[in-house]
C-alpha positions in Angstrom: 2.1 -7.4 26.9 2.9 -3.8 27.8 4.7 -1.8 25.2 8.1 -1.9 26.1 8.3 -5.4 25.9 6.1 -5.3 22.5 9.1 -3.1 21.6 11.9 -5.4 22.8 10.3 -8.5 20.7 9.5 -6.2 17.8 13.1 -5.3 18.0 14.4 -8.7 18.3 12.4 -10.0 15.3 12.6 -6.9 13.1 15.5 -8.4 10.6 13.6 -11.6 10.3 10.7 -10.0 9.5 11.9 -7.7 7.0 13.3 -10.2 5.4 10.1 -12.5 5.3 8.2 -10.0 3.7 10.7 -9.0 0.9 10.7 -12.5 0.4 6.5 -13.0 0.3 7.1 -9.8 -2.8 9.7 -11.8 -4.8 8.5 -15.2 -4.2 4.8 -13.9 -5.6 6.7 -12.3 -8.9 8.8 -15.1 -9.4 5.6 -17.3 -9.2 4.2 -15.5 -11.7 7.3 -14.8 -14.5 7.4 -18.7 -14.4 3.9 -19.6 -15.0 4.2 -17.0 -17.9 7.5 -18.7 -19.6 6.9 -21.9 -22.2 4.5 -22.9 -24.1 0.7 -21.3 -24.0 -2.5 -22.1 -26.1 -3.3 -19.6 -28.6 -6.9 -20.7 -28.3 -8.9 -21.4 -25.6 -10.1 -24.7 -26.3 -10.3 -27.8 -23.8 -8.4 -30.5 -25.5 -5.8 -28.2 -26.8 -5.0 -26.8 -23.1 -4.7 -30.3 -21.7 -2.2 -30.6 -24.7 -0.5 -27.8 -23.9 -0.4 -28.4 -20.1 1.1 -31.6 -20.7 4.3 -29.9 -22.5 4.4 -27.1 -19.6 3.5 -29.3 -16.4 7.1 -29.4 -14.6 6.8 -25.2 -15.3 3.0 -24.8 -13.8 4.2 -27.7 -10.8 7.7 -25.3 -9.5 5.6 -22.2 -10.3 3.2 -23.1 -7.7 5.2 -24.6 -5.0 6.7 -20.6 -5.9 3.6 -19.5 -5.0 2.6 -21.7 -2.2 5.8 -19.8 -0.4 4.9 -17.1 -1.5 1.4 -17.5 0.5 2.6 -18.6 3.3 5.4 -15.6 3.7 2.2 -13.6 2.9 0.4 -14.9 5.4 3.3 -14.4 8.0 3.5 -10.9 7.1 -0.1 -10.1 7.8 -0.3 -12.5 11.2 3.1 -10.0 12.3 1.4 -6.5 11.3 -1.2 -7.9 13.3 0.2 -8.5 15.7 1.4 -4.7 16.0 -1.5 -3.1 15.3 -3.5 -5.3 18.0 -1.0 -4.2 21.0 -1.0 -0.9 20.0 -5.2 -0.4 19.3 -7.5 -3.3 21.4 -10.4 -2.2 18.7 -8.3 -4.8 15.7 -9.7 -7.8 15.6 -8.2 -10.6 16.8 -9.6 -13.0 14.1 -8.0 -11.5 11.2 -4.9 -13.3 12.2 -6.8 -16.7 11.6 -8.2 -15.4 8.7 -4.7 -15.0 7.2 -3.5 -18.4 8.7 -6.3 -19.8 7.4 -6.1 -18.1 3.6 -2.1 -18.7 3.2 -2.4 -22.0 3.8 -5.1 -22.9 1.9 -4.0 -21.4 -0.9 -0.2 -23.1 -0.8 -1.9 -26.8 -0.7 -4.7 -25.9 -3.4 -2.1 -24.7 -5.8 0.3 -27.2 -5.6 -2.5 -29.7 -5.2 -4.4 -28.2 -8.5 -1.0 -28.1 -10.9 -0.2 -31.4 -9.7 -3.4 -33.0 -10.6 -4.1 -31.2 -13.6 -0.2 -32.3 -14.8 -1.4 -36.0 -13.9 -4.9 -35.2 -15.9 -3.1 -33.8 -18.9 -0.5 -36.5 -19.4 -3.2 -39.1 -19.3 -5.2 -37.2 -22.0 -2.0 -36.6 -24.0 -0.6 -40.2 -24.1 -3.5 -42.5 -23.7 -7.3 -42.4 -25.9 -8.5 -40.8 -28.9 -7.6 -36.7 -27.5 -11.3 -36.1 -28.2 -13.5 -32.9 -26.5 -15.3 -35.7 -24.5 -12.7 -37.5 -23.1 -11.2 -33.9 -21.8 -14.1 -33.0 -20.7 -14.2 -36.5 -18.4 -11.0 -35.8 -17.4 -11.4 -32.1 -16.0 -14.7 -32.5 -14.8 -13.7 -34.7 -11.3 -14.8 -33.8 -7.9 -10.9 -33.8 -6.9 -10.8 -30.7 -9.6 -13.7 -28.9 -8.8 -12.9 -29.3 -4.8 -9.3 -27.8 -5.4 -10.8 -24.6 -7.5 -13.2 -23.9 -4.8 -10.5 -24.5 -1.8 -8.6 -21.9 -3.9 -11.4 -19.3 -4.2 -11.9 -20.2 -0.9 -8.3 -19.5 0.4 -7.7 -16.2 -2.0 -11.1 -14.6 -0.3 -9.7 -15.2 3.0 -6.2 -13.8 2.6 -8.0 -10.7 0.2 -10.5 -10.0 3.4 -7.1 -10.5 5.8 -5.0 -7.9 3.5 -7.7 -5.1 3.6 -8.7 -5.3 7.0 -4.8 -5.6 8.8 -3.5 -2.9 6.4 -6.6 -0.3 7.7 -6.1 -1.6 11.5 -2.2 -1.1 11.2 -3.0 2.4 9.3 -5.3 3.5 12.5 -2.5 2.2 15.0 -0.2 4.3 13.4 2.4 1.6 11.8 1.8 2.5 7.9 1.2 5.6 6.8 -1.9 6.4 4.7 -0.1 5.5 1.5 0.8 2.6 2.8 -2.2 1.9 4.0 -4.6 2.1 1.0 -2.2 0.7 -0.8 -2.0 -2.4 1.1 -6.0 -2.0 0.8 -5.6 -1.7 -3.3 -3.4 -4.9 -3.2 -5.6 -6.8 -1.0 -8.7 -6.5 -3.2 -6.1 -7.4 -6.8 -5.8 -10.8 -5.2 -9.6 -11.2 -5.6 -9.8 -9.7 -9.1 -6.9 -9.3 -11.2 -6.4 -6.7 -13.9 -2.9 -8.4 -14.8 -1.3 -11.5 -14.3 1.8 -10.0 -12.2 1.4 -9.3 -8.7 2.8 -5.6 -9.1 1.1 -3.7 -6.8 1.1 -6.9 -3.9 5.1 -7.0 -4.9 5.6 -3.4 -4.6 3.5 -3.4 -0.9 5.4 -5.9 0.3 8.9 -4.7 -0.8 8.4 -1.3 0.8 7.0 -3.1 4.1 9.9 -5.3 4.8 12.4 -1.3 4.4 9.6 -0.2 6.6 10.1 -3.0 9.3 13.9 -3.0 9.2 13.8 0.7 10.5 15.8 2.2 7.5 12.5 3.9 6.0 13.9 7.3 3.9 11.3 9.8 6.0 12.2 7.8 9.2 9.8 5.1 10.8 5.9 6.2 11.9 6.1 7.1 16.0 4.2 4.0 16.5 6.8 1.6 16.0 8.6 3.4 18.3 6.8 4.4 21.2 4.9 0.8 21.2 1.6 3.0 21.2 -1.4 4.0 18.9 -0.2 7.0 17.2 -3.0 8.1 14.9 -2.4 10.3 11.6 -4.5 13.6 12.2 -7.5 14.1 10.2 -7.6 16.6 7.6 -9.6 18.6 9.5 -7.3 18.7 12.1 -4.8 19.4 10.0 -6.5 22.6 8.9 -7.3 23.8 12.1 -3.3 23.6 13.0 -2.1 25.5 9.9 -4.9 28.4 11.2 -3.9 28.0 14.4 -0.1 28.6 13.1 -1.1 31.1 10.9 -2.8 33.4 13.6 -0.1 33.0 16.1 2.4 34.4 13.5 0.1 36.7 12.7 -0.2 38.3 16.3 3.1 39.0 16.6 4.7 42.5 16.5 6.0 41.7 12.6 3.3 42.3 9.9 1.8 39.6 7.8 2.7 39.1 4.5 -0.6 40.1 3.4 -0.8 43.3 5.2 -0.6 46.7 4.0 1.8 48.6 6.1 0.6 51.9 7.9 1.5 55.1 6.4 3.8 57.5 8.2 3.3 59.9 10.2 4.8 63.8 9.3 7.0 64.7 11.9 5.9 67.9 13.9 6.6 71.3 12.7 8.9 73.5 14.9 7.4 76.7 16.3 10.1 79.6 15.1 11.0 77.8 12.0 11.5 79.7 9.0 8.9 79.0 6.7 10.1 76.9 3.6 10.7 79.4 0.3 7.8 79.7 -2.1 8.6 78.2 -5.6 7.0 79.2 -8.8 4.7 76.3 -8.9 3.4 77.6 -5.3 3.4 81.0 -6.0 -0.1 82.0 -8.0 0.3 84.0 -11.2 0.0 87.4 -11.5 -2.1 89.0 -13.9 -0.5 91.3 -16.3 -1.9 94.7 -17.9 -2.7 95.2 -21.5 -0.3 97.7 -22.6 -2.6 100.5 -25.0 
């Protein structure tokens, strides 16, 4: 695909786009405000978590069919940035985009999957037996539990490995700029280890990517997304070498540096003929006076 015609499909998909990333930020923040209302254990203990998963089950089931959209607009987001980045730099990968298939939709069935069975699990242990730690412990302990919290682990390494690497490759093509970029690096590596239970930073990324890809950014769009080529950020080496570079062409100019002390001036010539200038007292030297006897 050459770039004008990345440009004309980038152009004609832009809106969509935006909006599929703004809604991957909200979907993962509403996700998580839900699975934080109702009911929580105050302890961690086995039987009292099935308890308390059994009052909260319809909250835990729609906040992860939240989250299961919210994957999959994730994973849509990444699979379009790459997109980008590949046609404008042949070095990106072209198996990050199944990496990010592959992770989003993982994750969407595991978590629905999971809250599902656990709800099932839980209203069996809440309803039915003697509610004792061994009859939890049956209950939590099947393959169909275990598989889904490995498919999970699984899916979230995936689309963590997808986020770093696509947010770097689109930084190098030019697309995000370097705040963007780490950023998007920072968020991708807080889906694998969580310091809170709010997707902030992912939220935030994602927010500020879909303004980016609608073309209303406040310091106007990176010259990649425009010219349909690589446009790589200048080192800061190379920035330092241009400031010098600036800094001695204004500097070799006929108009004096800041810096520079100006040059003194030179007396003006004297004029042959011209009366000489009167003596004054402090120019004149003292006569010495007699003693009177």
């Amino acid at each position: 695909m050459s770039p004008e015609e990345r440009l004309h499909y980038e152009a004609r998909v832009r809106t969509r786009q935006a909006v599929i990333a703004v809604l991957a930020g909200v979907f993962l923040l509403l996700a998580s405000i839900v699975s934080l209302a109702g009911p929580h254990a105050t302890v961690s203990e086995l039987t009292l978590d099935l308890i308390t998963a059994n009052k909260r089950s319809v909250l835990d089931v729609i906040a992860a069919v939240i989250n299961a959209l919210g994957s999959l607009t994730l994973a849509a987001t990444l699979v379009y940035l790459h997109g980008a980045a590949r046609a404008r730099n042949a070095k990106v990968q072209p198996w990050l985009r199944i990496l990010a298939i592959v992770g989003g939709v993982a994750a969407a069935i595991a978590g629905i999957g999971y809250a599902v069975l656990i709800a099932v699990k839980a209203h069996q242990f809440a309803t039915t037996g003697s509610q004792t730690y061994q009859e939890a412990h049956n209950l939590t302990s099947g393959s169909g539990l275990v598989g889904l919290q490995l498919v999970g682990q699984a899916s979230a390494l995936l689309l963590a490995f997808a986020f770093v690497l696509i947010s770097l490759g689109a930084m190098r093509a030019g697309l995000l700029t370097r705040f963007m970029g780490y950023l998007g690096v920072f968020a991708g590596i807080l889906i694998l280890f969580q310091i809170i239970q709010v997707p902030i930073v992912q939220t935030y990324w994602l927010l500020a990517l879909g303004y980016l890809v609608s073309g209303r950014w406040p310091s106007g769009v990176p010259p990649a997304w425009q010219t349909g080529k690589a446009e790589p950020w200048p080192s800061s080496q190379s920035l330092r070498e241009q400031r010098a570079q600036a800094a001695a062409a204004r500097g070799g100019g006929g108009r004096p540096g800041r810096g520079r002390a100006k040059p003194a001036p030179t007396p003006a010539p004297e004029t042959v003929g011209a009366p000489a200038p009167p003596a004054t007292r402090a120019g004149t030297p003292k006569r010495k006076r007699k003693r009177r006897k």
